[in-house]
KEKE-3310 file (N, C-alpha, C; in steps of 0.2 Angstrom, whole numbers, plus 5000, padded with zeros to 4 digits):
npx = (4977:4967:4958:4962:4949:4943:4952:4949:4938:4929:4935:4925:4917:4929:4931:4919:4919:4930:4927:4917:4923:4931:4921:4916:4927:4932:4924:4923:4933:4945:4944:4930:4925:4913:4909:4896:4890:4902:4898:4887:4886:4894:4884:4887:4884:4888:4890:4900:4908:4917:4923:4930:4937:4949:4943:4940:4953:4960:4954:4955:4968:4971:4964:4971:4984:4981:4977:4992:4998:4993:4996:5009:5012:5012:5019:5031:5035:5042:5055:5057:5052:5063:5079:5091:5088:5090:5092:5081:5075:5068:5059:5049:5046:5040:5028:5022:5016:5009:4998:4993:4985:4979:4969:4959:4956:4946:4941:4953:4960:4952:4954:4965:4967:4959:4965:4976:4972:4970:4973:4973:4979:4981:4981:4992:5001:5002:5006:5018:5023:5027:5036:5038:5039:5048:5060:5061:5065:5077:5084:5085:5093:5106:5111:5113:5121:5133:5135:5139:5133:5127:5135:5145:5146:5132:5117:5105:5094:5091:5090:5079:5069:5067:5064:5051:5044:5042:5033:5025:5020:5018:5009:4995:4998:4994:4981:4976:4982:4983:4987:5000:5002:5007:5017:5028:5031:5037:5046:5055:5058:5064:5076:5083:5086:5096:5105:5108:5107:5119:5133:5149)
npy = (4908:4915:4898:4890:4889:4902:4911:4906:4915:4927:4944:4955:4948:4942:4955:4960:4953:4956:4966:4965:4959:4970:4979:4971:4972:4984:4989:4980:4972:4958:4950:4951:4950:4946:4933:4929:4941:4945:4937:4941:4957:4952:4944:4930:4914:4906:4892:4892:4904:4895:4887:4896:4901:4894:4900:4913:4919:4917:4924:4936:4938:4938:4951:4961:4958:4963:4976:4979:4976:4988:5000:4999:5001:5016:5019:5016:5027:5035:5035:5035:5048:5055:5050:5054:5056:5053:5039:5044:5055:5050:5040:5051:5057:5046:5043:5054:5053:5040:5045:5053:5045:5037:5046:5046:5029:5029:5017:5008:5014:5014:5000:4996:5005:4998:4984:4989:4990:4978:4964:4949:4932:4930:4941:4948:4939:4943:4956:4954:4953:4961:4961:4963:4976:4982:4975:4986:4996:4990:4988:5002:5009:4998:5004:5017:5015:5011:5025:5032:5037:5032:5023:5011:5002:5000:4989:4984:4977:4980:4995:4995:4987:4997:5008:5003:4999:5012:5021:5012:5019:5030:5031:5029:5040:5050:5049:5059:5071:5085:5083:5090:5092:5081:5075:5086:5083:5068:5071:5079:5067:5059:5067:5068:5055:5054:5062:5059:5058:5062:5071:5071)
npz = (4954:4938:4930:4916:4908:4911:4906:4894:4894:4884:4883:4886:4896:4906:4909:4917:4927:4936:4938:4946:4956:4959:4965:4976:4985:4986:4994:5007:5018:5013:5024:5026:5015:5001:4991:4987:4985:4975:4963:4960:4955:4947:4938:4936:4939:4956:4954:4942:4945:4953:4943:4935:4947:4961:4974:4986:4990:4978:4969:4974:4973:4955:4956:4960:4953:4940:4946:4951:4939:4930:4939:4939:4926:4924:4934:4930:4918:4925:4924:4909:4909:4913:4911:4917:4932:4946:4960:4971:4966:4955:4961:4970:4958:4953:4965:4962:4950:4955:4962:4956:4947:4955:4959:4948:4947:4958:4967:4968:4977:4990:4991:4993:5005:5014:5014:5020:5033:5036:5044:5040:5038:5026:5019:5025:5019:5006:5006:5009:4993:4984:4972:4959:4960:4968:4962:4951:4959:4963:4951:4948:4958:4956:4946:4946:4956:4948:4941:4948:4959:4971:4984:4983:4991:4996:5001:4989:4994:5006:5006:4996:5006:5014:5008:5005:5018:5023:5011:5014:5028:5025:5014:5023:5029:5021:5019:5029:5024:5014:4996:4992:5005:5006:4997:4999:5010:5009:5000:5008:5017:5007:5004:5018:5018:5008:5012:5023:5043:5051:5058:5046)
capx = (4976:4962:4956:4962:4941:4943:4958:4945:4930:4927:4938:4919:4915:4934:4930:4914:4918:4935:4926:4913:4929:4933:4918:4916:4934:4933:4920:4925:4939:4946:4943:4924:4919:4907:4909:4889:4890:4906:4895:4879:4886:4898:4881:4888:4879:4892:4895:4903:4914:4922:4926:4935:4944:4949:4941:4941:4960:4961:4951:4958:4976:4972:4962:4978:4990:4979:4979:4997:5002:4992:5000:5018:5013:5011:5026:5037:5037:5045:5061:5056:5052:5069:5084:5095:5084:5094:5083:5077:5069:5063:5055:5046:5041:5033:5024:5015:5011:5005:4996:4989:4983:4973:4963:4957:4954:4947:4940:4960:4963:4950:4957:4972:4967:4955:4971:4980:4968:4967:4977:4972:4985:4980:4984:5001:5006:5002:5010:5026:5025:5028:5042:5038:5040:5056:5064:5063:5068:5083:5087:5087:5099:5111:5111:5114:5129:5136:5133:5143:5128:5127:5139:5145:5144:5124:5113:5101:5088:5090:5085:5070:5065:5066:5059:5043:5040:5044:5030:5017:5019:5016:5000:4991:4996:4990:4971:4975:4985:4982:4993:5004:5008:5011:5022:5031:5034:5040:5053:5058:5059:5069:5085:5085:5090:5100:5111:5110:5108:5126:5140:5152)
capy = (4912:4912:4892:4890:4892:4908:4913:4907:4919:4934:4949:4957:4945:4944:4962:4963:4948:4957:4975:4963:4959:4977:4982:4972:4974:4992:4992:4977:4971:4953:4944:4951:4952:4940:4928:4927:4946:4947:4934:4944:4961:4951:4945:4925:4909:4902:4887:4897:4906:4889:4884:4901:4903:4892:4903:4921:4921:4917:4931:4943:4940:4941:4957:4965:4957:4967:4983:4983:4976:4991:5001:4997:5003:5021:5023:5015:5032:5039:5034:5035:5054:5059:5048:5057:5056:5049:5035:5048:5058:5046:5040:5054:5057:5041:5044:5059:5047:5037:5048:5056:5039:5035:5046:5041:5025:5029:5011:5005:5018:5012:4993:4998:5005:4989:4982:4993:4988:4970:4959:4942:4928:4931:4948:4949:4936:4944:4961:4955:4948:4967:4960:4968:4985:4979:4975:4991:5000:4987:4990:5010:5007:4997:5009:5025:5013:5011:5031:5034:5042:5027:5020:5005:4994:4998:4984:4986:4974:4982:5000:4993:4984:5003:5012:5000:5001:5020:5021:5011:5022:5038:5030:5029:5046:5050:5051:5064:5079:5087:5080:5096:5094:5075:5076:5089:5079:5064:5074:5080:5061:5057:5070:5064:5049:5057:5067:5054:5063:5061:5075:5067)
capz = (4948:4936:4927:4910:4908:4914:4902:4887:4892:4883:4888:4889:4902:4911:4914:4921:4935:4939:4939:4951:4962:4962:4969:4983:4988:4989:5001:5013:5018:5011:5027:5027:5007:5000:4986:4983:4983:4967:4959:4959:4954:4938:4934:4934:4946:4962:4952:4937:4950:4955:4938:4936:4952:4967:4980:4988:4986:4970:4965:4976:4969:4952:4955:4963:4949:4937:4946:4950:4932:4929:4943:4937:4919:4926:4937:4925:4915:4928:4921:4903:4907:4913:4912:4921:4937:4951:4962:4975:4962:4952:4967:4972:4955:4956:4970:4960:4944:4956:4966:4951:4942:4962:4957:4941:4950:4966:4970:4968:4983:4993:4991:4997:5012:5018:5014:5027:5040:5037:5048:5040:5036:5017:5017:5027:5014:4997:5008:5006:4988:4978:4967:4953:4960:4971:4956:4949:4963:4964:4945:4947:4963:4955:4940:4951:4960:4941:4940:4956:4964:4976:4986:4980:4997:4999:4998:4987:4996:5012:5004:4994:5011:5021:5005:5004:5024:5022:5007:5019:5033:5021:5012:5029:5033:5016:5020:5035:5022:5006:4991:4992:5009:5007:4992:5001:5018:5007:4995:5014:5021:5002:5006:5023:5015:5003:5015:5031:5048:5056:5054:5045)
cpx = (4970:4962:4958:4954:4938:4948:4952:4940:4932:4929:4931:4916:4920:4933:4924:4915:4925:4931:4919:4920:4929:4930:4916:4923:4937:4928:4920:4932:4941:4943:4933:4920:4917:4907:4902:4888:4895:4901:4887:4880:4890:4891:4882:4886:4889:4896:4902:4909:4919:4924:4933:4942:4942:4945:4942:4947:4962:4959:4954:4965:4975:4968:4968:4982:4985:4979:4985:4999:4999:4994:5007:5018:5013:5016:5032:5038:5040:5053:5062:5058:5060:5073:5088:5094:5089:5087:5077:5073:5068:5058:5047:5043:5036:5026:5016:5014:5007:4998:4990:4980:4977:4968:4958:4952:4951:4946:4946:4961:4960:4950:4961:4971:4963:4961:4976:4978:4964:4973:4977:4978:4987:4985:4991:5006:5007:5007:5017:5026:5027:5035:5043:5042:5047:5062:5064:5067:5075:5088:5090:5095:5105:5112:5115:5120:5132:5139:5138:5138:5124:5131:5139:5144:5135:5122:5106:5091:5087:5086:5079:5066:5063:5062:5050:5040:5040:5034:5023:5013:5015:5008:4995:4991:4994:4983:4972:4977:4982:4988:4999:5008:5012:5015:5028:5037:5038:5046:5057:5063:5066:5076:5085:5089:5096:5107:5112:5108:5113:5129:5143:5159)
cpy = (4909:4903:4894:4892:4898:4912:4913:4911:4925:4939:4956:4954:4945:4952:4964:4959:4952:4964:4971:4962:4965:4980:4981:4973:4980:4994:4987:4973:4963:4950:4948:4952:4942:4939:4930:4936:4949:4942:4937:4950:4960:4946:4934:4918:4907:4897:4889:4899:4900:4888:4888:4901:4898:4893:4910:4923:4921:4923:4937:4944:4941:4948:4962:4964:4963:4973:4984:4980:4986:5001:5004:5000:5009:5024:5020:5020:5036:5041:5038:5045:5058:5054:5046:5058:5052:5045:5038:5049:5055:5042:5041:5056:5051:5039:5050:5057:5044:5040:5050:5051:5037:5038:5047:5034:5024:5021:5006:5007:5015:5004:4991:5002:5002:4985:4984:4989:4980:4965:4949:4941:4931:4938:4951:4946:4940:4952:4962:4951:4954:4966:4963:4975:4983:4978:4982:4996:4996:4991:4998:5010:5005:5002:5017:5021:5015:5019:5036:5039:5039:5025:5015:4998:4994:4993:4984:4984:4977:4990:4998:4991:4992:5005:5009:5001:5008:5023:5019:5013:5029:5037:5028:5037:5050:5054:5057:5071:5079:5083:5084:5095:5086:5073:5079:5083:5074:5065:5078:5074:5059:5062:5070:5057:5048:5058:5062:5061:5065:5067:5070:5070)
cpz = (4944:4933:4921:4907:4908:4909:4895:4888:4887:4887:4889:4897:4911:4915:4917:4928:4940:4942:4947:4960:4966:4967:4975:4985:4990:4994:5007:5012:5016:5016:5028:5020:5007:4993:4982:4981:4974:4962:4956:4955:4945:4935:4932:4941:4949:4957:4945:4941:4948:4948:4935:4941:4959:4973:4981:4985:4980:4968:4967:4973:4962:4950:4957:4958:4942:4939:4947:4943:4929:4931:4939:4927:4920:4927:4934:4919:4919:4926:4914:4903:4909:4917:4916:4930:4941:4956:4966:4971:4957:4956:4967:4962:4950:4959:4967:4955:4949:4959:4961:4946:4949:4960:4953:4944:4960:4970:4970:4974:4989:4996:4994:5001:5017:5017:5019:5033:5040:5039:5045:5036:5030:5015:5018:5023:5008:5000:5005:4998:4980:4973:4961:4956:4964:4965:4951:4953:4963:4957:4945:4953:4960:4947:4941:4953:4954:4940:4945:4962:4970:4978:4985:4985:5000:4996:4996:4990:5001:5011:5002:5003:5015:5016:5004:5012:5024:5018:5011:5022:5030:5019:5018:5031:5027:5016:5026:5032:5015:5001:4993:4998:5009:5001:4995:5009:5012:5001:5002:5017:5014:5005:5011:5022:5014:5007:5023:5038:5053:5054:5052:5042)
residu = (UNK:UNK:UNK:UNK:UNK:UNK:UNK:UNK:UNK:UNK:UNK:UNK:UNK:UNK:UNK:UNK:UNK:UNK:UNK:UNK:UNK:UNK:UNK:UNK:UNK:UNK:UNK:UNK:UNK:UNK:UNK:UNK:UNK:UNK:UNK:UNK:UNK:UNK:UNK:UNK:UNK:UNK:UNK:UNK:UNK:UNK:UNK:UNK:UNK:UNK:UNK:UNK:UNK:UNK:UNK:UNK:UNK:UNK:UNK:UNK:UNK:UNK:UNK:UNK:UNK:UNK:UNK:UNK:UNK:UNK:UNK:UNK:UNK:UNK:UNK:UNK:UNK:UNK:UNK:UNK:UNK:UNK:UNK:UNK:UNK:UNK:UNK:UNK:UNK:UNK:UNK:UNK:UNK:UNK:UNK:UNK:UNK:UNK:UNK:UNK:UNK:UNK:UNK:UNK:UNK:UNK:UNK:UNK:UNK:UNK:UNK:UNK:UNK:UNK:UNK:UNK:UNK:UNK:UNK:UNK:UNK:UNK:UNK:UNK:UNK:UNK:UNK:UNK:UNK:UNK:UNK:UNK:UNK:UNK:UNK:UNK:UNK:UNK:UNK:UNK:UNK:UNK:UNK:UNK:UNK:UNK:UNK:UNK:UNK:UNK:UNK:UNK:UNK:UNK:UNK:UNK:UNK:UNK:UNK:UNK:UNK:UNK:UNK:UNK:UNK:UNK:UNK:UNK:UNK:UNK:UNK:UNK:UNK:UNK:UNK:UNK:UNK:UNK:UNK:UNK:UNK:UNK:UNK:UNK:UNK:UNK:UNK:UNK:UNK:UNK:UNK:UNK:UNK:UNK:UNK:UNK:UNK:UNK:UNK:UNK)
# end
């Protein structure tokens, strides 16, 4: 994360090297973007970088921690707007905050799908590191248990784990359907959940 050095600039300056990240990072992918490139585009010399941020990595997490803190202030009204929402449909009406706020930010979308398609160490690490958002979904779970509209022996960690791989799989097939039809498939995939597939 950034240098204290980096904490003291000018939140004019923090945002032109972040918004320099942004740009190369929506057009190549972590293991193929270029240091002398965010440098050229925020407008600040190599040696300057370093003083700011340890390396590549560095930068790239907190470009990420910025757009999901930003991210997570979006789909966090999901709740706000209706209470009563059980986790499914709070969810899914997640999904269409978030959906909505992509694109607003198209250069966030395109991040996250060089993201998709990057195998590096770097990247499988910070993959599993969405705690933030896991803790929400965990909190609306055990809230809905409380509720009686979860079964009290499910484990919450085990749903978050299926709903994030679930959520991965969807934003890949994303780029292939219109919003409508892909909203639809994933409030289909949701009461499958809901309802199980077994008689019972």
């Amino acid at each position: 994360m950034p240098t204290e050095t980096f904490n003291n600039l000018s939140e004019e300056k923090k945002q032109k090297i972040f918004e320099g990240a942004v740009q190369e990072f929506s057009v190549r992918r972590f293991s193929e973007a270029s240091i002398n490139q965010i440098v050229k585009t925020a407008g600040i010399s190599r040696g300057s970088f370093y003083q700011y941020f340890s390396g590549k990595e560095d930068i790239y997490l907190y470009m990420m921690v910025k757009i999901g803190q930003e991210k997570l202030n979006v789909i966090s009204q999901a709740e706000s707007l209706d209470p009563d929402a059980d986790f499914l449909n709070s969810c899914l009406h997640m999904a269409r905050l978030a959906l909505k706020w992509a694109k607003t930010k198209p250069d966030y979308n395109k991040i996250a799908m060089l993201m998709d398609l990057d195998d590096s160490e770097f990247i499988s690490k910070l993959r599993a590191m969405s705690s933030e958002g896991f803790a929400i979904w965990k909190g609306m779970i055990e809230r809905d248990k409380q509720r009686g509209l979860i079964r009290p022996e499910i484990n919450p960690d085990l749903v978050t784990d299926m709903m994030y791989t679930l959520m991965l799989s969807m934003h890949k097939e994303y780029r292939n359907c219109s919003e409508e039809d892909f909203l639809k498939r994933l409030a289909d995939m949701f009461e499958i959940i809901r309802g199980g597939i077994a008689y019972v």
